[in-house]
LOTOR-223421 format. One record per residue (C-alpha): residue number from 1; x, y, z; chain. Coordinates in steps of 0.1 Angstrom, whole numbers, m for minus. Each point is the difference from the previous one (the first is absolute). Example, Ala and Ser with C-alpha at 12.3 -4.5 7.8 and 13.67 -1.06 7.14 Angstrom:
+-----+-------+-------+-------+-------+
!  nr !    xx !    yy !    zz ! kette !
+-----+-------+-------+-------+-------+
!   1 !   123 !   m45 !    78 !     A !
!   2 !    14 !    34 !    m7 !     A !
+-----+-------+-------+-------+-------+
This chain:
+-----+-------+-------+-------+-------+
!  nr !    xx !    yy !    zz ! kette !
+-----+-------+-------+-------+-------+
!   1 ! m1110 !  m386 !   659 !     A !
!   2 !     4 !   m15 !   m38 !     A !
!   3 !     8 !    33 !   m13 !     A !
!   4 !    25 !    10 !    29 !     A !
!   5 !    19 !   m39 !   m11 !     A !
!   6 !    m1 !     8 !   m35 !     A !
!   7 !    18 !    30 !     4 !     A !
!   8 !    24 !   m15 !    21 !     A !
!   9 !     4 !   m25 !   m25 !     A !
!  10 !     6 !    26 !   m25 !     A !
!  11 !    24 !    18 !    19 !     A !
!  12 !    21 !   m30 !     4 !     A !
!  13 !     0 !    m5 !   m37 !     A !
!  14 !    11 !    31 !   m11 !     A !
!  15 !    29 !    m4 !    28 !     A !
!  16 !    15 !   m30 !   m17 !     A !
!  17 !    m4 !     9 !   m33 !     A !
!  18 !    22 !    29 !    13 !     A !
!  19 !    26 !   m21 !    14 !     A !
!  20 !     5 !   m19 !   m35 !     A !
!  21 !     3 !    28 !   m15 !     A !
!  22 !    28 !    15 !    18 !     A !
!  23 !    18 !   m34 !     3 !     A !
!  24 !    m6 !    m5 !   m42 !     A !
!  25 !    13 !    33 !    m3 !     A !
!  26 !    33 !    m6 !    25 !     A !
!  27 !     8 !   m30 !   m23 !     A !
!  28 !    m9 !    19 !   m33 !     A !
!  29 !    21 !    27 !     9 !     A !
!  30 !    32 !   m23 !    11 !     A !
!  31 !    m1 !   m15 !   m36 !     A !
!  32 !    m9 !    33 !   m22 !     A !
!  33 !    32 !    16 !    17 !     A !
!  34 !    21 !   m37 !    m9 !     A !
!  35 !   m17 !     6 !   m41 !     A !
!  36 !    24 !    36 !    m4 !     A !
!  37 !    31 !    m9 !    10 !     A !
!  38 !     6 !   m19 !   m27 !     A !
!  39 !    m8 !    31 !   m25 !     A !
!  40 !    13 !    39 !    m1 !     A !
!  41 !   m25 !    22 !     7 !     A !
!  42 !    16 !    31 !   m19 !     A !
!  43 !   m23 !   m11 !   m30 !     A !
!  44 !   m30 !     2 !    22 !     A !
!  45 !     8 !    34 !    13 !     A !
!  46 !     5 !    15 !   m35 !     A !
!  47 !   m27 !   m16 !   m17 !     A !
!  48 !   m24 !    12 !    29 !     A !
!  49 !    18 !    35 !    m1 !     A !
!  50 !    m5 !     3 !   m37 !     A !
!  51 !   m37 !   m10 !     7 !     A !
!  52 !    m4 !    25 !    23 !     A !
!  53 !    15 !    27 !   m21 !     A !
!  54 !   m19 !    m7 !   m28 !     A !
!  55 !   m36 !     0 !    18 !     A !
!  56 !    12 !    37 !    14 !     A !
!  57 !    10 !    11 !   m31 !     A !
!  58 !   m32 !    m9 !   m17 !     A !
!  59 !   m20 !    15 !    23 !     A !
!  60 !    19 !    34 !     0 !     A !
!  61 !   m12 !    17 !   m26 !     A !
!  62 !   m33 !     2 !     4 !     A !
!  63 !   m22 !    32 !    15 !     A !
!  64 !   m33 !    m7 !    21 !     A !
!  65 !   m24 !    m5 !   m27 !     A !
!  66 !    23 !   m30 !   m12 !     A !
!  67 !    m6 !    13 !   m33 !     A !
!  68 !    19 !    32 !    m5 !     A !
!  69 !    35 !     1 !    m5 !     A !
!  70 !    28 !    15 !   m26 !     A !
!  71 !    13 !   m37 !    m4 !     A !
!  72 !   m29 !   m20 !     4 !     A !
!  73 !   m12 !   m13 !   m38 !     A !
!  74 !   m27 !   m24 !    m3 !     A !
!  75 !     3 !    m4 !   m42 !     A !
!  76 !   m27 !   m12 !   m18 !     A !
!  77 !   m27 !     9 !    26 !     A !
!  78 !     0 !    35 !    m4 !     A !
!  79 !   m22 !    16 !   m24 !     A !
!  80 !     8 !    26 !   m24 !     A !
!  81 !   m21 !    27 !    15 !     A !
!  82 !   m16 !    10 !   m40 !     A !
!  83 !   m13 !   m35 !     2 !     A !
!  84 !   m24 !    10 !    30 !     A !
!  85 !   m31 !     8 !   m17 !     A !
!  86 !   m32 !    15 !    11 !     A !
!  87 !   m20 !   m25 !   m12 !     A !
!  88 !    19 !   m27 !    20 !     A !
!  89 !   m13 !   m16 !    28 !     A !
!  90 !    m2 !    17 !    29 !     A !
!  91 !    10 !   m31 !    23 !     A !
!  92 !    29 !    m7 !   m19 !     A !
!  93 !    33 !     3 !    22 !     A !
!  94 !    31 !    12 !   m19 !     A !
!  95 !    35 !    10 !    12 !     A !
!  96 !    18 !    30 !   m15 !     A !
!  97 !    37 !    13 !    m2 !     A !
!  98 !     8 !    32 !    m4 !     A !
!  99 !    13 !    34 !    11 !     A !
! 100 !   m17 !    28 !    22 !     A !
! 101 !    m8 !    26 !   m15 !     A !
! 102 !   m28 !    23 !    20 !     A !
! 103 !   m20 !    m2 !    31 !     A !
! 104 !   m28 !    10 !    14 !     A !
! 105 !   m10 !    m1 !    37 !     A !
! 106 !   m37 !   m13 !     5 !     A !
! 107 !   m25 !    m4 !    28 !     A !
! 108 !    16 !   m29 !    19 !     A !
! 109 !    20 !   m12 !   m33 !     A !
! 110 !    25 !    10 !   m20 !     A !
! 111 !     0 !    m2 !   m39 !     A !
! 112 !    32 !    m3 !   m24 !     A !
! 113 !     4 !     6 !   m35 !     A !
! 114 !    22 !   m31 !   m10 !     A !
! 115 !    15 !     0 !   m38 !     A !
! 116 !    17 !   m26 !   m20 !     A !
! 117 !    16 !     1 !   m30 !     A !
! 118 !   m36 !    m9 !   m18 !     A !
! 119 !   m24 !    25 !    21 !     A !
! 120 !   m11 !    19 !    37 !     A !
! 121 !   m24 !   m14 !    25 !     A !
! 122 !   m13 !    11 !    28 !     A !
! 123 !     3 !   m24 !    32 !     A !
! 124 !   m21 !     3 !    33 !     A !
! 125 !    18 !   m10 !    28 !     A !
! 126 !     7 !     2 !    39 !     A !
! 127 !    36 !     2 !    m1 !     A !
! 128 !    12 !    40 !     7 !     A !
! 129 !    38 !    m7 !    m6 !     A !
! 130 !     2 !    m3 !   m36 !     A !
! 131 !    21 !    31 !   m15 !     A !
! 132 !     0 !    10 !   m34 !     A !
! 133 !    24 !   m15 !   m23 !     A !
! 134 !     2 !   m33 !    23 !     A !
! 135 !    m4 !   m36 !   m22 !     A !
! 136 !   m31 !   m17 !     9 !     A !
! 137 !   m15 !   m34 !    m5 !     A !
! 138 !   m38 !     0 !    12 !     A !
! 139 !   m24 !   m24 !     1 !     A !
! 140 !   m36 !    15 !    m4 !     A !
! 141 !   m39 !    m5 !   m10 !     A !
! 142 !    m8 !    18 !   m31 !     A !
! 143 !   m28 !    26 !     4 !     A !
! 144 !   m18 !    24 !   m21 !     A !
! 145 !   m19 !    36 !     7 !     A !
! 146 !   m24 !    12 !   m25 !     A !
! 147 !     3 !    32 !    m4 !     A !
! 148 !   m32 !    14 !   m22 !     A !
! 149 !     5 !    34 !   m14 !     A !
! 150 !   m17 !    14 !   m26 !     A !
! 151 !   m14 !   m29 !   m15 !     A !
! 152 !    38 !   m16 !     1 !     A !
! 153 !    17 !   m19 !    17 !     A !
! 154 !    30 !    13 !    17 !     A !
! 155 !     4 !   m33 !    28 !     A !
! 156 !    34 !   m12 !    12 !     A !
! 157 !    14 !   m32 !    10 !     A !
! 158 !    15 !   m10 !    25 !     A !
! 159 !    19 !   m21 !    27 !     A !
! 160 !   m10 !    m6 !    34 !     A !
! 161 !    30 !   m12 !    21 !     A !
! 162 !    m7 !   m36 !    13 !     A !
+-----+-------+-------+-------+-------+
């Protein structure tokens, strides 16, 4: 019986809170309506169109990965791929720019030669849609595979595609 009273109790509660609500909202609305028309709202509009344009356009030119695009620069975060050396950590994260240049299908991967004006790299990724020629920016883990031949070395290094 207590528990069957305390949800009545609750019910009612929640029911008049409710009602003050709406009625705080009546009289809210009444005097929001009163507070612009005093003012234009042509400045309003604009500045929320030109917001609204802006965000699009900001947004447009970006591909799937976020991080490819012909337009898309990110400046001083990009690494000149003959920096990336084999001795460099291999859970160092590093973004490149750079051009295309070959591909090669894998297992369930796909690797692309990328070039810069300083060097090549080869980058390990999931993406299938890059073409040759096409401006990348990727942002990868540097990796390294020995390759012992000989009694040399002939490993390469490269970038797996975060």
């Amino acid at each position: 019986m207590g528990t069957d009273l305390m949800e009545l109790a609750t019910k009612q509660a929640v029911k008049q809170k409710f009602a003050q609500s709406v009625a705080f909202m009546q009289q809210t609305r009444n005097f929001s309506l009163s507070f612009l028309y005093g003012y234009s709202i042509v400045p309003y509009r604009l500045g929320l169109v030109f917001l609204l344009a802006v965000g699009l356009s900001s947004c447009g030119s970006l591909t799937s990965s976020g991080l490819n695009g012909s337009n898309f620069k990110i400046g001083t975060n990009v690494t000149p791929i003959r920096e990336i050396k084999p001795g460099q950590d291999n859970q160092a994260t590093v973004y490149i720019q750079g051009q295309v240049e070959n591909q090669a299908p894998l297992m369930k991967q796909w690797a692309y030669q990328i070039s810069d004006s300083t060097g090549k790299i080869w980058v390990v990724t999931n993406q299938k849609n890059l073409a040759k020629g096409a401006q990348v920016v990727i942002k990868g883990k540097i990796r390294y595979r020995s390759i012992p031949l000989a009694g040399k070395e002939l490993g390469e290094v490269y970038l797996e595609e975060e």
